[in-house]
C-alpha positions in Angstrom: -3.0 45.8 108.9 -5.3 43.5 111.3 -8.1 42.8 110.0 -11.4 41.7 111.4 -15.4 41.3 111.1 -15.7 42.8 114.0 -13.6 44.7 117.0 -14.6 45.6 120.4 -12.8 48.8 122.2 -12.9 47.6 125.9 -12.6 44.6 127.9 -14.6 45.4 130.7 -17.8 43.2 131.3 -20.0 45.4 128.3 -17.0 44.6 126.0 -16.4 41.2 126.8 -20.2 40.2 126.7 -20.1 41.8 123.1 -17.1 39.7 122.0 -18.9 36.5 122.9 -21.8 37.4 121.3 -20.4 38.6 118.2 -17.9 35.1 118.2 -21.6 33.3 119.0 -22.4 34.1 115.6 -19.5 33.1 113.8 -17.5 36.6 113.5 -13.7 36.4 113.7 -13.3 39.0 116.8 -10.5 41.1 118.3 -10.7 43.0 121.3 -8.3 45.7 122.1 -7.8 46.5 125.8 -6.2 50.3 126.2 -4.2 48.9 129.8 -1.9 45.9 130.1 -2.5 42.5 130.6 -3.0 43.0 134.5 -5.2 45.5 134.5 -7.7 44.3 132.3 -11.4 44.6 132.9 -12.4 48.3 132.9 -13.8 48.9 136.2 -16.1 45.8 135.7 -13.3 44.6 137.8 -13.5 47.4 140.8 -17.3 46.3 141.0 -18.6 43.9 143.8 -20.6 41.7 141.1 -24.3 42.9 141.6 -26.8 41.8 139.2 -29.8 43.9 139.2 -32.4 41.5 137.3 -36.1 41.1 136.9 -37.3 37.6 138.2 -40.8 36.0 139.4 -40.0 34.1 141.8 -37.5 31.5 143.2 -38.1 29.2 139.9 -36.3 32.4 138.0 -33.7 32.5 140.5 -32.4 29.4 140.1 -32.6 29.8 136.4 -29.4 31.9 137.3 -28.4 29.7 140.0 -28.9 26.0 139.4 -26.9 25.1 142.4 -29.4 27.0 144.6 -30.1 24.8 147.7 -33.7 23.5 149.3 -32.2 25.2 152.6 -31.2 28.3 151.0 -34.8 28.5 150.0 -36.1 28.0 153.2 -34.2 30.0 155.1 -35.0 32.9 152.9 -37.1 35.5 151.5 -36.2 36.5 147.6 -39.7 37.9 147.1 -40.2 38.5 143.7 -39.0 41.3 141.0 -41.0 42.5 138.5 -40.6 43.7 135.0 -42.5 46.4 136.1 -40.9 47.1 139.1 -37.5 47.1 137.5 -38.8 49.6 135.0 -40.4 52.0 137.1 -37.2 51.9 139.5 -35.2 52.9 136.5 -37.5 55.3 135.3 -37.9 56.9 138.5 -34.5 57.2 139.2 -33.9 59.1 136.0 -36.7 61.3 136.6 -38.4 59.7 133.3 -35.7 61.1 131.1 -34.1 57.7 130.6 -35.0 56.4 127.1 -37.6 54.3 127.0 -37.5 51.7 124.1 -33.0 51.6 125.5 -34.7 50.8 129.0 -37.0 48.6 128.0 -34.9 46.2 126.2 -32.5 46.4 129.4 -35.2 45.1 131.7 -37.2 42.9 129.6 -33.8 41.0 128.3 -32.1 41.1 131.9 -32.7 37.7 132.8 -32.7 35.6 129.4 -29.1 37.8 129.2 -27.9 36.9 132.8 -28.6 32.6 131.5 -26.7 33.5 128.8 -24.2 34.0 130.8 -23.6 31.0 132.7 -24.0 29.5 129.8 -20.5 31.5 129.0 -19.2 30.5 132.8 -20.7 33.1 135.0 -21.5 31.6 138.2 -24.2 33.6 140.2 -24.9 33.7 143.8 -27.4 35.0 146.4 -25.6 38.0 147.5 -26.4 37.9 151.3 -23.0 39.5 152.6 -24.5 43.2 151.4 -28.1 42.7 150.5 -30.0 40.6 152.9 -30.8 40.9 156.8 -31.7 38.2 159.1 -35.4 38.8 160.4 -37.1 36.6 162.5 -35.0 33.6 161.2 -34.9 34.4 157.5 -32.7 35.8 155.5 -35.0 39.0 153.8 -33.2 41.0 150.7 -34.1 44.5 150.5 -33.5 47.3 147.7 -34.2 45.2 144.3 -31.0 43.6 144.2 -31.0 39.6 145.2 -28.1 38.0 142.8 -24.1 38.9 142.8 -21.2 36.9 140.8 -18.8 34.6 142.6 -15.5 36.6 142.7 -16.8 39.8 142.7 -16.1 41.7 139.8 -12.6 40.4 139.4 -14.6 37.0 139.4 -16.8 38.3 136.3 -14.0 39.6 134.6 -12.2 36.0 135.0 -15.5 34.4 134.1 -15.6 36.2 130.7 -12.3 35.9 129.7 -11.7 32.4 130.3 -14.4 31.5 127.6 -13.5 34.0 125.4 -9.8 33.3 125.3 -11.1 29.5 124.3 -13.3 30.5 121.7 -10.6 32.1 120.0 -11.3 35.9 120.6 -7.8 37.4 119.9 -6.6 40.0 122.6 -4.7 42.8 122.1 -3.7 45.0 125.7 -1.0 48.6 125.6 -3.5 48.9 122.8 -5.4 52.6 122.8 -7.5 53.6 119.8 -7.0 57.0 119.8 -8.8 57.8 116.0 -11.4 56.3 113.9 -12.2 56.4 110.2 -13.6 54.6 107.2 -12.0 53.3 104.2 -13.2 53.2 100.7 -14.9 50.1 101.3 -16.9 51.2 104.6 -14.3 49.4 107.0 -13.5 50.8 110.2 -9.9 51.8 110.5 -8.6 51.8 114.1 -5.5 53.5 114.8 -3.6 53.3 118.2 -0.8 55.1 119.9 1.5 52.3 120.1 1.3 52.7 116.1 -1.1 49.6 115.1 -3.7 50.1 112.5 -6.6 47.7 113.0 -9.7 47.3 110.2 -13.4 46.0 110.8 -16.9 45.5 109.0 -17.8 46.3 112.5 -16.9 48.1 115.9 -18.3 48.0 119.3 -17.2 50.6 121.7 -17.4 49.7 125.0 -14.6 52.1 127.0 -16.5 53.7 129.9 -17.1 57.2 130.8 -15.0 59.9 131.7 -14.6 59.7 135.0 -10.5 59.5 135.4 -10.0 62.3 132.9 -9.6 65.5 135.4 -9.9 68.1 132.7 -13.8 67.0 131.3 -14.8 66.2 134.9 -14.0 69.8 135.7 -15.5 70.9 132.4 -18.7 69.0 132.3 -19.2 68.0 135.7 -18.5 71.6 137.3 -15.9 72.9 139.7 -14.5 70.8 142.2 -14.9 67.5 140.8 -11.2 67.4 139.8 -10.5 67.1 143.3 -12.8 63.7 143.8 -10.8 59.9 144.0 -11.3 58.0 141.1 -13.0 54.5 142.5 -12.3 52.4 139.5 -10.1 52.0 136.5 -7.6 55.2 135.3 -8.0 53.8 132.1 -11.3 55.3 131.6 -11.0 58.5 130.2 -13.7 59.1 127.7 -11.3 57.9 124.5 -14.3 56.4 122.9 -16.9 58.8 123.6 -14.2 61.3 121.6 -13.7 59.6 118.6 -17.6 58.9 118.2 -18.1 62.4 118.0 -15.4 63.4 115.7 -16.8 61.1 113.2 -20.8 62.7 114.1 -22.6 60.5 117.1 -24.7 62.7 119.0 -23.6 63.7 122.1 -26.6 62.5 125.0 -27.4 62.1 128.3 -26.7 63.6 132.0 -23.3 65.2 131.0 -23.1 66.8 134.3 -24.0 63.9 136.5 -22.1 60.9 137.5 -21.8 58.0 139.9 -20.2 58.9 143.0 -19.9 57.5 146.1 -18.7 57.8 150.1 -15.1 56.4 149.8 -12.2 56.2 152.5 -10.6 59.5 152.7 -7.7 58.2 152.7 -8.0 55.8 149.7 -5.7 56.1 146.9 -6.7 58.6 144.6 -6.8 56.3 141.8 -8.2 52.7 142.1 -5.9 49.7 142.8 -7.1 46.8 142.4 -5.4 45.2 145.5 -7.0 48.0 147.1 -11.0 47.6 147.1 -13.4 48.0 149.1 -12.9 51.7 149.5 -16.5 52.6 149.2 -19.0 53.1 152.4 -22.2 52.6 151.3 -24.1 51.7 154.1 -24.6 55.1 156.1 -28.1 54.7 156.2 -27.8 52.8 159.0 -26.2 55.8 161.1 -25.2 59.7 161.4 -23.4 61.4 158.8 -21.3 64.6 159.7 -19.4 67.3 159.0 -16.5 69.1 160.0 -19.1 71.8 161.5 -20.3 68.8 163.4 -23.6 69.0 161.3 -25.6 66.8 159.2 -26.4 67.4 155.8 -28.0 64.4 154.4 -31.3 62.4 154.8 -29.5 59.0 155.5 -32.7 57.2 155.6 -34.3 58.8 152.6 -34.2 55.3 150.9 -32.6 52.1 150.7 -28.9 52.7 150.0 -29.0 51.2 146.6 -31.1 53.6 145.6 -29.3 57.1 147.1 -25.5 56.0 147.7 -24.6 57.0 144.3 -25.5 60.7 145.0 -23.4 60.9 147.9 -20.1 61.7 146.9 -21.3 65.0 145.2 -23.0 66.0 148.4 -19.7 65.2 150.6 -17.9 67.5 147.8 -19.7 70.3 149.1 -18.7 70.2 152.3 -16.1 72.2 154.3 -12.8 70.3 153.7 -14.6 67.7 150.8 -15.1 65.4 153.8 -17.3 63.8 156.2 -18.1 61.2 158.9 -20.1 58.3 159.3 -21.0 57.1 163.1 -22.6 53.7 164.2 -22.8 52.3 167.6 -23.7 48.9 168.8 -26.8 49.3 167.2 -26.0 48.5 163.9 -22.2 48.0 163.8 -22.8 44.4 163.6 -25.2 44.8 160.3 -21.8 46.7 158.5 -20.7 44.7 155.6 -17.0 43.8 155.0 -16.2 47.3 153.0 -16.2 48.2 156.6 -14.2 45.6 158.1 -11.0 46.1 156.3 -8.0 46.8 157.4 -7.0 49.9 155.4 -10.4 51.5 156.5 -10.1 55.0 158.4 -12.1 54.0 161.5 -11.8 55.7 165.0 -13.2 53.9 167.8 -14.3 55.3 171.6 -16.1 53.9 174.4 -18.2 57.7 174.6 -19.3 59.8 172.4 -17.5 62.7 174.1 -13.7 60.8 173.6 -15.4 60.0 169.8 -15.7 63.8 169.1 -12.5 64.8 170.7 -10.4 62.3 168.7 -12.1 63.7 165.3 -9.3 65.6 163.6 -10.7 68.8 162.5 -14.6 68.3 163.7 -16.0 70.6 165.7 -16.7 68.8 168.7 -18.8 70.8 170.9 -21.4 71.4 168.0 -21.1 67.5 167.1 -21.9 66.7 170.4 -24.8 68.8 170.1 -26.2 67.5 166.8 -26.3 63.9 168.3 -28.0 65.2 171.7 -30.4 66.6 169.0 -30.8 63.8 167.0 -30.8 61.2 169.7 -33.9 63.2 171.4 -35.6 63.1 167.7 -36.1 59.5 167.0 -39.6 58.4 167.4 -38.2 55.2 169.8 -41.9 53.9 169.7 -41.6 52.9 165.9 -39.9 49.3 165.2 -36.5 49.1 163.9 -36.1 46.7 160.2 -33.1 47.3 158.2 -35.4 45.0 155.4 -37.5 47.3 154.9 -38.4 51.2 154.7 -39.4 51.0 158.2 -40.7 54.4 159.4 -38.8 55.0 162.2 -37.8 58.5 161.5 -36.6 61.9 163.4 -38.9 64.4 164.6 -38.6 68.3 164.5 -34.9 68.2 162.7 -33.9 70.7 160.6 -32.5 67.5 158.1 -34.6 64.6 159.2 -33.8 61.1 159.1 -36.6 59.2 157.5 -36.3 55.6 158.0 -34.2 53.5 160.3 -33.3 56.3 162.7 -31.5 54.6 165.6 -30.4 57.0 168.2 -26.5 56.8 168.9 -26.1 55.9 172.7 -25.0 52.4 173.0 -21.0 52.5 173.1 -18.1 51.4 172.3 -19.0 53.7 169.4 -16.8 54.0 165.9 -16.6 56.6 163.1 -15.4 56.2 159.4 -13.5 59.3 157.7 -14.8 59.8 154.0 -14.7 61.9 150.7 -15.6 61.5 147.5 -15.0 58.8 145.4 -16.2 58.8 141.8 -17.5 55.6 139.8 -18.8 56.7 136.2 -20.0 59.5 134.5 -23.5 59.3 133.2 -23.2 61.5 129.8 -22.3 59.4 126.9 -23.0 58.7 123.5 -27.4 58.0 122.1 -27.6 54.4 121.0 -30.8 52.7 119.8 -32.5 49.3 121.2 -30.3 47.5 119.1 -26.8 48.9 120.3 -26.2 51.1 117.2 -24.4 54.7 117.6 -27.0 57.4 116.1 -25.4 60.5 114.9 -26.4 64.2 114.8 -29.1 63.6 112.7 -30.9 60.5 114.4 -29.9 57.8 112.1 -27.9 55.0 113.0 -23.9 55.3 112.2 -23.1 52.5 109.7 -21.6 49.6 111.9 -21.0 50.8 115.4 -22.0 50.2 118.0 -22.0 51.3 121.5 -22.5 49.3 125.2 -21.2 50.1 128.9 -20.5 53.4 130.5 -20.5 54.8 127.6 -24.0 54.4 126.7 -25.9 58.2 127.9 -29.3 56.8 127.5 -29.7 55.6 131.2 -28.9 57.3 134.2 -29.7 60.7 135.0 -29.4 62.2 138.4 -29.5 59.0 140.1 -28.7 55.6 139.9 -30.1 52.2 140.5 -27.6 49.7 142.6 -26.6 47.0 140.0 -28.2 48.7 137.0 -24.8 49.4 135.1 -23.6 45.4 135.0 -26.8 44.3 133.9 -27.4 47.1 131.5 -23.3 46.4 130.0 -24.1 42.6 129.6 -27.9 43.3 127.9 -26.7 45.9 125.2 -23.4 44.2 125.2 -24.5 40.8 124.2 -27.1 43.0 121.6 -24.4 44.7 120.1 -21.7 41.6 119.8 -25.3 39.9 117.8 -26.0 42.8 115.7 -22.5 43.6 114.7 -22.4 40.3 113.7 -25.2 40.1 111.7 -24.4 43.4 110.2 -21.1 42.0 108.7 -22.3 39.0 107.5 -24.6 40.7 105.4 -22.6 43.4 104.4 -20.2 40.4 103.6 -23.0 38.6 101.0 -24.1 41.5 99.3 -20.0 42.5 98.1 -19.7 41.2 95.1 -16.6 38.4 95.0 -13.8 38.4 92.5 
């Protein structure tokens, strides 16, 4: 048998942060990774490396970003993000039902956590591909989100593992825990399919959601959601949220609520990492429609990074499970590159009469109609600025279009094919501000502890762009400490032989 002071489940950026932490402190650490070597890093690795982090001013920023040049600053706007604006975001988004004192300690320790990690390698960037516009010569970031890693999530994931594989974490992939216990001495027994038996003082489970396993989406996220993509890792299905609860945690959080997204409809339905960029996230800049040729969404209800991840379950519900999104030369050119790549389903046409016709299974003549509609709704007078909630909205539509309502007339014109892609599920396990797994009656399980996906103490009903890596890395790095500390004194007060 292996044993360990402490063991993380999960080598995704939660996990990975809690290894380092916990090795910070002097604990001889093992991670165990349930897919092989080369698909490490959860779906950490099928992110785009968004950092959602609370930050004064520029002098914050480069706190994160040392290498920030006197030209970048000048040429741009990164405003300011509060703690309190970061809070009430959160908060909002949950519909107050997030916990509190867990949310808190996410926002509060989001930027000392973020140093921390390029202390560990992490090299952050101003992420102006996806969240900045150019107005009136400067580069303006809209939606709370200013900072992304290099690399993307696959860069993260690299990042991370490079510093812990040289501070002597030991790594164990093909390695699925599939049942915890407790020996006579309080140590965690891990046991995995391949037929390993691993022992800790302490254990960190940081495995993600549900979101791959087809039977609980059906079961706890209703009927229909078996038929959704999965965006990130197949890997993720819900083994540690399983074993917490047959050994007591308490079962918490938005059970039937998840993290889903416009993806290519023709994407694979499970995510491939030479594959990304599947997603479509930037519909509030145009027209989303059915196969009735009708809308069915506000697009401009709010900044993207604020409604995208409820747009997969809305697509769901329509006829077929699918939809299109349609941009002319209006705003083509502000598409990101998750719109440029080759293995996007795009149709292109010079009208909008040959773009209808060559939409397989649309019906044209009402499509037509909705855009005549729409077109003739769109208060023209009202300034177009993709920076900031602008205004310029629809008048007299049956679904309006509340910000950034440009009408669809300037050819050639192009149209993306999309379902449902899902990211994570929000239900999860309770944990307390310091990481630790509470149990059916409200106390803290002995030892574990719980970061990531996983965690159902966050996100109900909607979610915050950037939230989940920051949130991973905060109660990761709290965990990987406390875990620690936890078996360093349970270590002292053993009496030696």
């Amino acid at each position: 048998m292996n044993h360990y002071d402490v063991i993380v489940l999960g080598s995704g950026n939660a996990g990975l942060c809690a290894a380092l932490s916990a090795r910070e402190q002097g604990a001889r650490v093992a991670l165990l990774e349930r897919a092989p070597l080369e698909q490490r890093g959860g779906n950490t690795a099928y992110t785009g490396g968004a950092f959602r982090v609370a930050y004064r001013g520029v002098d914050d920023l480069r706190l994160l970003m040392p290498d920030l040049l006197d030209s970048e600053v000048e040429s741009s706007d990164f405003g300011s993000y509060t703690q309190e604006a970061f809070y009430e975001e959160l908060a909002t988004q949950s519909q107050y039902r997030a916990d509190p004192e867990v949310l808190d300690t996410v926002v509060t320790e989001s930027l000392d956590t973020l140093c921390w990690m390029t202390r560990q390698g992490v090299r952050f960037m101003p992420i102006y591909g996806r969240q900045a516009f150019k107005i009136d010569g400067r580069y303006t970031f809209w939606g709370g989100l200013t900072v992304e890693v290099s690399g993307g999530g696959q860069g993260l994931v690299e990042s991370l593992m490079r510093r812990a594989e040289r501070n002597g974490i030991e790594f164990f992939y093909d390695s699925r825990a599939h049942h915890l216990s407790r020996d006579s001495q309080g140590h965690w027994q891990i046991e995995c399919a391949n037929g390993q038996i691993f022992s800790a003082g302490a254990l960190i489970l940081a495995t993600g959601g549900f979101h791959a396993n087809l039977q609980w989406r059906a079961k706890y996220l209703g009927p229909g959601w078996d038929l959704a993509k999965v965006r990130g890792s197949r890997y993720n299905t819900g083994d540690g949220i399983r074993m917490a609860l047959e050994i007591g945690a308490k079962a918490h959080g938005n059970w039937s609520g998840c993290h889903a997204v416009f993806y290519d409809v023709n994407a694979p339905e499970l995510g491939d990492l030479n594959l990304l960029n599947q997603q479509k996230n930037y519909f509030h800049l145009g027209v989303v429609v059915n196969a009735d040729g009708k809308r069915f969404v506000d697009e401009g209800a709010d900044f993207r990074n604020y409604t995208y991840s409820g747009m997969g379950a809305k697509v769901l519900q329509q006829p077929g499970g699918v939809a299109w999104q349609l941009f002319d030369q209006h705003s083509e050119h502000l598409l990101p590159d998750e719109y440029r790549v080759r293995h996007a389903t795009r149709i292109r046409a010079d009208t909008l009469q040959e773009l209808a016709a060559k939409l397989d299974g649309v019906n044209a003549i009402a499509l037509l109609d909705t855009l005549n509609q729409y077109n003739a709704a769109v208060r023209r007078e009202v300034p177009f600025n993709p920076a900031v909630r602008d205004g310029r909205s629809t008048q007299g539509l049956a679904v309006p279009k509340s910000n950034w309502a440009n009408p669809l007339e300037s050819g050639p014109f192009v149209a993306y094919a999309v379902t449902c892609g899902i990211t994570f599920t929000y239900g999860g396990l309770k944990v307390n501000s310091e990481a630790q797994v509470i149990d059916e009656q409200g106390q803290p399980i002995t030892g574990l502890y719980a970061a990531g996906e996983l965690v159902g103490n966050l996100y109900y009903v909607k979610y915050a762009g950037g939230a989940g890596l920051t949130s991973g890395s905060v109660l990761g790095r709290i965990a990987g400490k406390t875990a620690a500390t936890f078996q360093t004194q349970a270590h002292a007060a053993t009496p030696q032989e």
